[in-house]
C-alpha positions as CSV (number, residue, x, y, z in Angstrom):
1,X,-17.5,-48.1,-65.9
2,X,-18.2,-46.1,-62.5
3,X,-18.0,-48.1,-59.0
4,X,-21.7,-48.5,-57.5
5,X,-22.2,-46.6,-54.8
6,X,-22.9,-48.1,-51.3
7,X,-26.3,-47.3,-49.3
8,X,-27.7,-48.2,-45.8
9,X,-30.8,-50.0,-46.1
10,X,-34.0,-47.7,-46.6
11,X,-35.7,-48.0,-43.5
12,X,-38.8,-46.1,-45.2
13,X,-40.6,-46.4,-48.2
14,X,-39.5,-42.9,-49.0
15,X,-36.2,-43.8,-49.2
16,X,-36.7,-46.5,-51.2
17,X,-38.4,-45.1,-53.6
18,X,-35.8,-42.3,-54.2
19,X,-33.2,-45.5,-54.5
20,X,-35.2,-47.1,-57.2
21,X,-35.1,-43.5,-59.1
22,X,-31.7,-42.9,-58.7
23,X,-31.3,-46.9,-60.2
24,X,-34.3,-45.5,-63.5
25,X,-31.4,-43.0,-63.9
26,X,-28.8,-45.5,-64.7
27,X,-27.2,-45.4,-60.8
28,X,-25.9,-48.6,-59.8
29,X,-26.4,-49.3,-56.1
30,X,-25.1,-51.7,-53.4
31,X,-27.1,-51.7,-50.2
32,X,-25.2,-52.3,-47.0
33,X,-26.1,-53.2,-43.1
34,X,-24.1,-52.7,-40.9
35,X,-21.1,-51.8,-43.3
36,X,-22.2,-55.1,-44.8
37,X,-22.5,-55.1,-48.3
38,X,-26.2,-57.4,-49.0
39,X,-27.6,-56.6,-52.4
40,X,-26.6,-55.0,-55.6
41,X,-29.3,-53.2,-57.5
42,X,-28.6,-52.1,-61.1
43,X,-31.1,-50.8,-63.7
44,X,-32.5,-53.4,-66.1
45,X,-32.3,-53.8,-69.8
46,X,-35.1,-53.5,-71.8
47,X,-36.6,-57.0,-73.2
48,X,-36.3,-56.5,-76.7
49,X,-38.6,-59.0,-78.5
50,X,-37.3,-61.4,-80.4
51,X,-33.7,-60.4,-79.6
52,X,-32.7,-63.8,-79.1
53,X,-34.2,-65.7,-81.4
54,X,-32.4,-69.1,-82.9
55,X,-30.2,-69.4,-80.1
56,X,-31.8,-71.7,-78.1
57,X,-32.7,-74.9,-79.5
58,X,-35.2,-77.3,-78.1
59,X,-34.1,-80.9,-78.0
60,X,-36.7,-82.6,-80.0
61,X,-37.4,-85.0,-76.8
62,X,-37.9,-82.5,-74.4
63,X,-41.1,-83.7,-73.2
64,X,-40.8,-87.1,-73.6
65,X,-41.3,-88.9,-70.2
66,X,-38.5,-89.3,-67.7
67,X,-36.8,-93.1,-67.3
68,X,-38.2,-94.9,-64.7
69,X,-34.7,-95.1,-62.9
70,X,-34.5,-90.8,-62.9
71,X,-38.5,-90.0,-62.3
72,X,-37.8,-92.5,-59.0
73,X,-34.7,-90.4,-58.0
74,X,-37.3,-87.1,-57.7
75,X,-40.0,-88.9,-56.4
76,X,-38.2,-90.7,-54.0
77,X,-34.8,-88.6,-52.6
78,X,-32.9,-90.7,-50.8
C-alpha cells in the first residue's frame, strides 16, 4: 500500500479540480495548512447493488413507538 501524499490546500478551483483527478486515478491525498495535516481524500468504491444483501437485519419492532420514559429524554434534554 503506498503512503498518501500531502498537499497544501487548493486555493483555486483549478487546483482542485486537478486534486480530484489525480484521486479518479487511484491517488490518495492528505491536504495540509500550514504543515497541518486536515483532510484525507481517497477514491471511492463503487456501490455495487445488492453487494450487501442479508447482512443487515431489521429488528421486527423497529418502528414501533418509543417508551414514554425515552421519547421524554429527546423531547425534553435535561
Amino acid at each position: 500500500m503506498l503512503m498518501p501524499t500531502s498537499v497544501n490546500l487548493p486555493e483555486t478551483p483549478e487546483q482542485l479540480a486537478a486534486l480530484v483527478e489525480r484521486i479518479q486515478a487511484g491517488e490518495e491525498l492528505v491536504l495540509t495548512k500550514a504543515g497541518i495535516a486536515i483532510a484525507r481524500l481517497v477514491p471511492t468504491q463503487p456501490r455495487i447493488p445488492s453487494q450487501d444483501k442479508g447482512k443487515v437485519i431489521i429488528a421486527d419492532g423497529f418502528n414501533a413507538p418509543l417508551p414514554d420514559e425515552i421519547l421524554n429524554d429527546f423531547l425534553n434534554p435535561a
